[in-house]
N, C-alpha and C positions, 0 to 999 in steps of 0.2 A: 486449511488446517488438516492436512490428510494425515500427516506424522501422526496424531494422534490416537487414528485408526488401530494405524500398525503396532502402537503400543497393547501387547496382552495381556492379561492377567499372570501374573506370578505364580504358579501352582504348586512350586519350589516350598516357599512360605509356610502352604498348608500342611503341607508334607514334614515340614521339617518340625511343626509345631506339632502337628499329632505322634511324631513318632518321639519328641522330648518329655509332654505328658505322660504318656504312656510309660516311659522309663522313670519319670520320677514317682506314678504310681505303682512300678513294682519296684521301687529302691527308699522310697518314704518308709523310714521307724514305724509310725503308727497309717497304717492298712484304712483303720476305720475311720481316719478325718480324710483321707487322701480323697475320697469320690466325694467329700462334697466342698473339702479346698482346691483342690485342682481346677476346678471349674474359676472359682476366684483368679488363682494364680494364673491360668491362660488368660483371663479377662483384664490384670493388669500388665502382662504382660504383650498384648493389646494393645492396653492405652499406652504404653510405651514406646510403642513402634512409632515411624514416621508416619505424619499425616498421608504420604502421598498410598503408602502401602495399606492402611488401613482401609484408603474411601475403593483402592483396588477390590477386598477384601468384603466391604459393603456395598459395593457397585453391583455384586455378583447376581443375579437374581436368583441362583441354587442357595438352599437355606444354609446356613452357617456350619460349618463342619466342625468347627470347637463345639460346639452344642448339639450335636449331629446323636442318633441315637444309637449307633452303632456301637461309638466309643464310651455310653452308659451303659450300655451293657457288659461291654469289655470290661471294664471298670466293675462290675458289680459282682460279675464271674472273679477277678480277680479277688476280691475283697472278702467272697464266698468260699476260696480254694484256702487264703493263707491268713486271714485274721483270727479265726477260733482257737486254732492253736496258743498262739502267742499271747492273746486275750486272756485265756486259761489260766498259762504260767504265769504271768505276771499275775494274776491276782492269788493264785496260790502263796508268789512269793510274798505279795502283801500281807497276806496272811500269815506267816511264817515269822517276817519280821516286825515288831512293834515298833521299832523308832521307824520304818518308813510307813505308819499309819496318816501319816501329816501330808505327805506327797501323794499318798492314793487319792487323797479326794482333790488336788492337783489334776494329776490325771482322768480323774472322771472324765471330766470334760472331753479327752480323745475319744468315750462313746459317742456314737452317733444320736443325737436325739431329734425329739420335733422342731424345736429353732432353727437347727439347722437344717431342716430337710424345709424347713418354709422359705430360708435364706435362701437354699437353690432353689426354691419355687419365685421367689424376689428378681433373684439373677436371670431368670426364665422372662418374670416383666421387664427387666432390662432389656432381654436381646429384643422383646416386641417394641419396643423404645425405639429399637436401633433399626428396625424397621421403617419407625411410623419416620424417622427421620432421612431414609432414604427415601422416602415417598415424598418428604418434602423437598429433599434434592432434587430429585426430578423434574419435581414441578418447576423449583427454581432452573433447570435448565429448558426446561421449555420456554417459561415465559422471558428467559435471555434469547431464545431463539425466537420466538415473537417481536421483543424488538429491535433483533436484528432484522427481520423480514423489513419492519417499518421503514427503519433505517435506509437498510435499500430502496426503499421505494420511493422516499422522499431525496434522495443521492439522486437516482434518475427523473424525478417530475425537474428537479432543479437544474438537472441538465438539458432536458430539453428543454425547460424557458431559455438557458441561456443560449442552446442554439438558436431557437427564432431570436433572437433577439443581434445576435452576429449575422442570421440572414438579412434581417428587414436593414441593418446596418451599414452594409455592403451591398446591397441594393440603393439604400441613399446614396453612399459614397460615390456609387456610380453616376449616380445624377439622375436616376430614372426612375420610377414607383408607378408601378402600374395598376390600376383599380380594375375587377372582375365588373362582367355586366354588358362591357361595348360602351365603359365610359372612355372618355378622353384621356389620355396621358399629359401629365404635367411638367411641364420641364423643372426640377429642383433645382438644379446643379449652375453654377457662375458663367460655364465653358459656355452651356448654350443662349445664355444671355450674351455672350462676345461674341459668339458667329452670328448674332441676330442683328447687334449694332456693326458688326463689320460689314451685312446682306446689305442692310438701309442703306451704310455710307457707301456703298457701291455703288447702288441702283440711284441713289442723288447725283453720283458722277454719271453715271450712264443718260440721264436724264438732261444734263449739263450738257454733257458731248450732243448728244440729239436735238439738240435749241443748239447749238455750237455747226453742228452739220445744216441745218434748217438755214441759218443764219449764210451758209456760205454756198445754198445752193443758191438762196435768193440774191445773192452778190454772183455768182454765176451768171446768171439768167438775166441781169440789169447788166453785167458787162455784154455779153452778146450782145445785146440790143444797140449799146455804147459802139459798137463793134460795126452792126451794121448801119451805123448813123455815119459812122465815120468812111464806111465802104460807099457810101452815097454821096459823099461831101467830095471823096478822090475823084469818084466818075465826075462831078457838078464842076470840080474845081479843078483846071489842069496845073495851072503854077502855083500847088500846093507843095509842102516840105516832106519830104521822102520820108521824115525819119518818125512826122505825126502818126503814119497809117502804122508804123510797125509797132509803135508800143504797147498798144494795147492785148497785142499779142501774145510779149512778153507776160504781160502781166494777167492773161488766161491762162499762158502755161506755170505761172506759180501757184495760179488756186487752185490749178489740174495735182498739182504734186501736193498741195494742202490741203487735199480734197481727197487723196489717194492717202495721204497718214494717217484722214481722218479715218477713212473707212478700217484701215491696219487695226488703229485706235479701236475701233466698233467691232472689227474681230474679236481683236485681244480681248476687249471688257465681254464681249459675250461669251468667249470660250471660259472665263473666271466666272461667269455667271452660271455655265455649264457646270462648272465642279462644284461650286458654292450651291448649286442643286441637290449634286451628287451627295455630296456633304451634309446635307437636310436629311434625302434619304437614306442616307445614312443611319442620322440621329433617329430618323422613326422608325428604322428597323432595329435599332438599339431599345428603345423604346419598348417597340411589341417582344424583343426578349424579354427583358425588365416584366412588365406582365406577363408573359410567361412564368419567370422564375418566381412571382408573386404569388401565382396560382399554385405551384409546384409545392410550395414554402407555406402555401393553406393543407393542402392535399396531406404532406408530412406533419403538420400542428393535428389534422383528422387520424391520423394514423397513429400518432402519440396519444388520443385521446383513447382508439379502441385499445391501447394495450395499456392505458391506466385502467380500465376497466374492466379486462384481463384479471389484469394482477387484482384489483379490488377482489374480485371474483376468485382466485389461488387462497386469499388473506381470507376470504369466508369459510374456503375448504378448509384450509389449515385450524381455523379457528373450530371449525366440528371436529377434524382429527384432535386437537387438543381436549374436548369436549370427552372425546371418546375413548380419550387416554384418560383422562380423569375418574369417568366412570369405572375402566379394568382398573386403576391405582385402590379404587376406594371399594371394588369387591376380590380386589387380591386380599387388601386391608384386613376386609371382616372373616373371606376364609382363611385367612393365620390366625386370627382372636380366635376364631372357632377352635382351627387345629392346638393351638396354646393350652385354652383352656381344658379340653379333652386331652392330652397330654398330661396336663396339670394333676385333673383327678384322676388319672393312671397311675402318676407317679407316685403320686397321695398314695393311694393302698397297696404297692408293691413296696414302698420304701415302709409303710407300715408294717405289713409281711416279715421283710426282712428285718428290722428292728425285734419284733417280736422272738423273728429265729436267730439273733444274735443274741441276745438277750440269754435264751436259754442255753447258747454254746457256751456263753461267757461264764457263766455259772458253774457250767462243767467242765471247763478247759483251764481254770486261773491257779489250778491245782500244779498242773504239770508244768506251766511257765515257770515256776520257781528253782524245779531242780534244773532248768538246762538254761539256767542263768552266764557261766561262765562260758559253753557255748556259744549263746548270745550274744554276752559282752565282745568276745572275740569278731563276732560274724557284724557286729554292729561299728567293731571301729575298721575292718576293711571295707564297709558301705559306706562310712563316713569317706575312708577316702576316695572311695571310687564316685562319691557324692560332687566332691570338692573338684575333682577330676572333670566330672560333666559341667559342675555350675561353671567353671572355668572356658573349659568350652564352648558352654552354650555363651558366655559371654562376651567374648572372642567373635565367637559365629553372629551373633547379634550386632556387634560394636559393628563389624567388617558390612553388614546387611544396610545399616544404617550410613555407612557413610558412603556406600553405593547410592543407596536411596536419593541422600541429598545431593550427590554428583548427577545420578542421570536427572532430579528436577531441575538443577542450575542449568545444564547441558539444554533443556527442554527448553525451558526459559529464553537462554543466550539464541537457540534454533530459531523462536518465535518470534525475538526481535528481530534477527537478523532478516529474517523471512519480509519482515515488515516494515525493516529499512528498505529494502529491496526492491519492494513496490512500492512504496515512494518514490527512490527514484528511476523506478521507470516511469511512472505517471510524469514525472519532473520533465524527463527527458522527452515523453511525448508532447509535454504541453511546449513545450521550446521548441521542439522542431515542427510545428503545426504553427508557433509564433513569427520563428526563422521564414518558411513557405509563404506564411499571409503579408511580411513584409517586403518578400521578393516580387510578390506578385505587387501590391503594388509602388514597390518603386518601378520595378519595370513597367507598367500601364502610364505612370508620370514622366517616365525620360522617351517612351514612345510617345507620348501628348504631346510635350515639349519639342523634341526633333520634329516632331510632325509642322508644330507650329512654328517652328527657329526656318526648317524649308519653305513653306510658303511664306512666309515673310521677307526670308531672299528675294527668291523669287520675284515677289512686289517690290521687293528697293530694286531689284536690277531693272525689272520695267520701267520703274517710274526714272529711275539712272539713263535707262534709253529714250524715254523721254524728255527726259531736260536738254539729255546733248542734242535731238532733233528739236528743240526749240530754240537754245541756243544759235543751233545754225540758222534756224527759220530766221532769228532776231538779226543775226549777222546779215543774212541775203536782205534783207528789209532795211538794213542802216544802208548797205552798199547801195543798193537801189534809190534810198532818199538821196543820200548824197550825189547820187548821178544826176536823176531828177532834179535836183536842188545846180548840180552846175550849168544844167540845161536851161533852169530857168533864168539863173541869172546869163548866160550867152545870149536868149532869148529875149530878155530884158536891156540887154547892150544894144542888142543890132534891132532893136524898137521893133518885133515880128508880132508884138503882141493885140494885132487890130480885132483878131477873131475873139467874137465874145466868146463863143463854145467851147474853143481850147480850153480859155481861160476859166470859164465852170469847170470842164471836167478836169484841169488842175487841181481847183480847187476842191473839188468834190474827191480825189485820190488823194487828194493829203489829208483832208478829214477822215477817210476810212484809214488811211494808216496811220491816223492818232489814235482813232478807236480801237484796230488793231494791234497797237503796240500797248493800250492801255489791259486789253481783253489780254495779251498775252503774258505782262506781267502778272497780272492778278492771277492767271492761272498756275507760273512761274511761281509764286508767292503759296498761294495753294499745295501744291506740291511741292514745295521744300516743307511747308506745316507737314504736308502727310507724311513727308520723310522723317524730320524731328522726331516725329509721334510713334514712328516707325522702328524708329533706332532706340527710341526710349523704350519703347514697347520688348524691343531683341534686349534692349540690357538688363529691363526688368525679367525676362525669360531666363536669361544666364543666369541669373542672382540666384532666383529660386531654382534651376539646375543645379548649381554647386553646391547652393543649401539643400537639397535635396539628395545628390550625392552624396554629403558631408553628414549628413542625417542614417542613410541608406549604410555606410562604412562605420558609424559608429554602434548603429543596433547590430550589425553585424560584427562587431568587433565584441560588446556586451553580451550576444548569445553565442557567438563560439565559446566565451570567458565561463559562459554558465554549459553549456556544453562540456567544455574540459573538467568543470565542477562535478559535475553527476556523474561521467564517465570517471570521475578519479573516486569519488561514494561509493561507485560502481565496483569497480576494482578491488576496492577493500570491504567492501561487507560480501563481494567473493571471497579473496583472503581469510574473509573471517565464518563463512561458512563451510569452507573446505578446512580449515582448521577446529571448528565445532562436529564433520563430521569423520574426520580422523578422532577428535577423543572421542565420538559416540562409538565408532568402531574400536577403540581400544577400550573403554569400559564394558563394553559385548564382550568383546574378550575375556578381560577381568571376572566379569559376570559368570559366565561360563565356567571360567575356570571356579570360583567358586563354588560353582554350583558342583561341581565335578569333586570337587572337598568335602562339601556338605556329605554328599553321597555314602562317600567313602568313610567319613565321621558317623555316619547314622551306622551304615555293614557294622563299624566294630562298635559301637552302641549296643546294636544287635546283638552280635556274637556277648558281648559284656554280660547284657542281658540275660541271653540265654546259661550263661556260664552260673549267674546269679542264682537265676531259677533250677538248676544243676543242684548246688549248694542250698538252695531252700529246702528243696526234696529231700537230700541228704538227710537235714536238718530233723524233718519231719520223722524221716526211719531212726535216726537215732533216739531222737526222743519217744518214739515209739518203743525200741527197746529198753530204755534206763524206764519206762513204765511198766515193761513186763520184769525186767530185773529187779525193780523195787517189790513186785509185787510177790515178787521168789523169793526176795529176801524176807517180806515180812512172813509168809506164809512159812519160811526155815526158821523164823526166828519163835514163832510162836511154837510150834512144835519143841524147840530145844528149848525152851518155858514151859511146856507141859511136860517133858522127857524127866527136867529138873523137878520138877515139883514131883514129880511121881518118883 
C-alpha cells in the first residue's frame, strides 16, 4: 500500500480557507461579531468538507491553522482599526431617530460581549476534542496494525505446516520414510512388496532348476556306468548286435545337450538374479535418500521453529514501540491541555481589555455614524454585492474541491482493489503452476515405473518364449526317439533276439526314465505357460493403468492450462483496468492543478478586491472626519450668527 505514502497533505485547502476568512472579516457589516463568528463559520464550514479532506486536515500533527494565533490577532487588529468608527455612528443615528429605537436593541447583540467570548472559549474545547479524537485515530491505526502483524504470522505458521505436511507426503508416495537414529527403514510402498514376491518366485525356480540339474547329473553318472557295463559285455560277447553298443551313446549325447540348456538355464536365472540384486540396491539406496530427505525436512521444521520465535520476539518489540507511542500520545495530550488552558486565560483578559476599550469607543463614536449614514448605505450595497460575488465563488470553488475530493477517493478505492485483484491472482497462478510441476513430476515417475516394468516383463515372456520352443523340441527329439526305440523293439520282438536279461532291464529301465521325463517335462511346460498367463495378465493390467494413468495425466493437464487461461485472462483485465485507473489519476492531477492554478488566481483578485475595499474604507474614515470638522464650523457659525442676532 505504497500509493498511500505518496498521497500529501493539501496545503492548497489551508490556504484557500485562511485567505476566505480573512476577506469575509474585512467585508462583514458588523466588524464586532466577525472575530468571534468567523471562527464558527470556518468551523462549519469544516464540517462540510469531505470526510477524506478533513482527517487530511486532522492527520497533521502542526496545530490547526483556522485556530492558529496569528490570524486572532489579525482579526483583532482589524476589528481595532474599523469598528469604533462605525460603532459610533450608528448609535448616534440611533439616537437621532426615535422610530428605530426598537431595532437598536436588536442590534445590541452585534456588541461583543462575555457569552460570546466563552463560546469562542467553548469552540477552543472543541478543537482540544478534535485532538483527543485524533489521538484515538491513531491508536486505532496502530492496533489495525497490530493485527495485521498477527495476521501475518499465523498466514505463515500455517504455511509452513502445510509444507511439512506435502513433504512427509511425498516421501510416502514415494514408498520410503526413513526414521533418524540408524533405525531400519521400512518399506511402505506396494512396488516393493512385488519385487519381493517376484525375488522368492525366482529363487523357488532357481531352486527347482538345481534339484533339476542334480537329478540329471545323477542320470549322467548311472548311464556311464550303463555304458561301461555294456563296454564289457562287447569285449565278453563277440556275436553280439552292433547296433546294442551304440545307443547308449546316443542317448549320453542328449543329456550332454540337456545338460548344456540346463546350465544356459542356470546362467540366465543367475544373471536375473544379478539385476534383481541390483534392483534391491537399488531400493536401499532409495531408502537411505528417503531418510535423508526426512532428516532434511526435520532440520527445515527446526528452522521454522527459530523464526517463529524471531517473529514472536519483533511482536514483543512492536508491542513496546506501541507502548511508547502511547506514552508520547498521552504527554503530547496533557502538554495541549496545558497550552489550551493558558491560552484560555490569556484570552480571558485581553478579550476583556478590549471589551472594556470598545466599550468606551462606542460611546464616543455612535455620534458621528449617524451623519455619514447615506455614505454608508451606498458603500454597504456595493459590499453587499461584492459579498454575493465572493459567496458565489467561494461556492463554486468548494462545489469543484469536493467533487475532486470524491473522485480522487473512488479513484483510490477502485487502485486498491485492483491492486488486490492482482495479487490474487498471481497467488492463483503460482499455486497452479507449482500444481501443474507436482503432477508432471509424478506422472512421469509412473510411466518411468511402468516402461520400466512393461521391459522386464518382455524380456521374461521372451525367455520363458525361448524356452517353451526348446522344450518343444526337446519333447519332439524324445517322441522321435521313442518311436524308434519302440520299432526296434518290436523288430527285436519279431526276430525272438530277446534272450539277454540285461537289454531287457535297461529297456525297461529307459522307458521308465522317459516316462518320468516326459511327466517332469510337461509339468514344467504347464508351469510355465501359468507363468506366462500370470505374465500377460500382469502386462495387461500395466497397460490399463498406463492409459488410465495418461488419461488422468491429459486431463489435469487439460483442467490447469483451463485455469491457466483463467487467471492469465483476470490477469489481463484488472491490467486493463489499472492502466485505465491510472490514466484518470493522471488526468484528475491534471484537473487538480489546474484548479489549483484558478484558486490562485481567484484569491490575487480577492486581494486586490480587498485592498480596493480597504482603499474605500479609508476614504471613508477622512470623509467622515471632515463632515465632523464641518459640522463643527457650522455649529460654532451658527451660534455666533445667534449672538450677532440677539445683539
Amino acid at each position: 500500500m505504497d500509493w498511500k505514502k505518496k498521497i500529501s497533505t493539501d496545503h492548497t485547502d489551508i490556504a484557500y480557507l485562511e485567505a476566505v476568512n480573512r476577506l469575509r472579516a474585512i467585508l462583514s457589516p458588523r466588524p464586532s461579531s466577525l472575530h468571534l463568528d468567523g471562527t464558527s463559520h470556518k468551523q462549519t464550514h469544516l464540517e462540510s468538507r469531505s470526510p477524506l479532506t478533513s482527517r487530511k486536515l486532522d492527520s497533521s500533527p502542526v496545530e490547526s491553522p483556522l485556530l492558529s494565533r496569528p490570524d486572532r490577532l489579525n482579526l483583532r487588529s482589524l476589528l481595532s482599526k474599523e469598528s469604533p468608527l462605525k460603532l459610533f455612528n450608528s448609535q448616534q443615528y440611533f439616537q437621532n431617530n426615535p422610530l428605530l429605537s426598537q431595532s437598536q436593541g436588536n442590534n445590541n447583540n452585534a456588541v461583543p460581549s462575555e457569552q460570546e467570548l466563552f463560546d469562542f472559549i467553548h469552540k477552543q474545547g472543541d478543537y482540544i476534542n478534535q485532538l483527543e479524537t485524533e489521538t484515538k485515530y491513531c491508536r486505532e491505526d496502530l492496533a489495525n496494525m497490530l493485527d495485521k502483524v498477527r495476521d501475518v504470522i499465523t498466514e505463515n505458521e500455517t504455511l509452513h505446516d502445510r509444507q511439512k505436511r506435502e513433504t512427509l507426503n511425498e516421501k510416502a508416495d514415494k514408498g520410503l520414510f526413513g526414521g533418524a537414529g540408524g533405525k531400519k527403514s521400512i518399506l511402505k510402498n506396494s512396488e516393493t512388496l512385488i519385487w519381493q514376491s517376484k525375488v522368492t518366485e525366482l529363487e523357488a525356480q532357481l531352486s527347482q532348476l538345481k534339484r533339476t540339474l542334480n537329478l540329471a547329473q545323477e542320470e549322467v553318472l548311472y548311464l556311464r556306468n550303463v555304458n561301461k557295463t555294456n563296454k564289457n559285455t562287447d569285449d565278453g560277447n563277440e556275436n553280439g548286435v552292433p547296433g546294442e553298443s551304440t545307443n547308449p551313446y546316443a542317448y549320453c549325447d542328449l543329456h550332454r545337450e540337456e545338460i548344456q540348456d540346463l546350465h544356459k538355464e542356470k546362467q540366465n536365472f543367475l544373471e536375473t538374479l544379478g539385476k534383481f540384486k541390483v534392483t534391491v540396491n537399488e531400493l536401499r539406496e532409495r531408502e537411505a535418500e528417503a531418510a535423508k530427505k526426512v532428516l532434511h525436512s526435520l532440520d527445515i521444521v527446526e528452522t521454522m521453529e527459530r523464526e517463529k520465535a524471531e517473529s514472536e520476539k519483533e511482536i514483543r518489540r512492536l508491542k513496546e514501540d506501541l507502548e511508547r507511542h502511547q506514552r508520547r500520545v498521552a504527554e503530547l495530550i496533557s502538554e495541549n491541555d496545558r497550552r489550551v488552558q493558558d491560552e484560555k486565560a490569556n484570552l480571558e483578559h485581553k478579550f476583556r481589555q478590549e471589551i472594556e476599550i470598545l466599550n468606551s469607543s462606542i460611546n464616543s463614536e455612535v455620534d458621528s455614524l449617524a451623519r455619514a449614514k447615506l455614505e454608508l448605505e451606498r458603500l454597504k450595497r456595493s459590499e453587499l454585492e461584492l459579498k454575493r460575488q465572493v459567496q458565489m465563488k467561494s461556492q463554486t470553488m468548494d462545489d469543484l474541491r469536493q467533487e475532486n475530493v470524491i473522485r480522487m477517493g473512488n479513484l483510490q478505492t477502485e487502485l486498491s482493489q485492483a491492486l488486490l485483484g492482482k495479487s490474487q491472482a498471481e497467488q492463483d497462478l503460482i499455486n497452479a503452476r507449482l500444481i501443474t510441476e507436482k503432477t508432471e513430476r509424478d506422472g512421469k515417475q509412473q510411466i518411468s515405473r511402468l516402461q520400466i516394468e512393461l521391459t522386464s516383463l518382455r524380456h521374461r515372456i521372451e525367455s520363458y518364449d525361448a524356452d517353451l520352443i526348446k522344450a518343444q523340441e526337446i519333447i519332439v527329439t524324445m517322441n522321435e526317439n521313442i518311436i524308434h526305440l519302440q520299432r526296434a523293439n518290436a523288430i527285436l520282438k519279431q526276430e525272438g533276439a530277446f534272450d539277454d536279461s540285461n537289454t531287457l532291464s535297461t529297456i525297461h529301465n529307459l522307458e521308465e526314465k522317459h516316462v518320468l521325463e516326459m511327466s517332469e517335462l510337461e509339468k514344467l511346460i504347464e508351469e510355465q505357460n501359468t507363468l506366462l498367463d500370470k505374465l500377460r495378465n500382469e502386462c495387461k493390467m500395466l497397460t490399463g493403468k498406463l492409459d488410465e494413468t495418461s488419461k488422468l495425466q491429459k486431463r489435469e493437464r487439460t483442467l490447469i492450462e483451463r485455469e491457466k487461461d483463467k487467471v492469465i485472462m483476470t490477469n489481463k483485465i484488472i491490467m486493463e483496468k489499472n492502466n485505465d485507473l491510472e490514466k484518470r489519476v493522471k488526468f484528475y492531477a491534471s484537473s487538480h492543478e489546474q484548479m489549483t492554478a484558478r484558486l490562485k488566481k481567484m484569491e490575487e483578485d480577492d486581494k486586490t478586491r480587498s485592498e480596493r475595499i480597504f482603499h474605500l474604507l479609508s476614504k471613508q474614515s477622512g470623509l467622515l472626519n471632515e463632515n465632523q470638522r464641518l459640522q463643527t464650523e457650522l455649529s460654532a457659525i451658527k451660534n455666533t450668527v445667534e449672538s450677532l442676532q440677539k445683539n
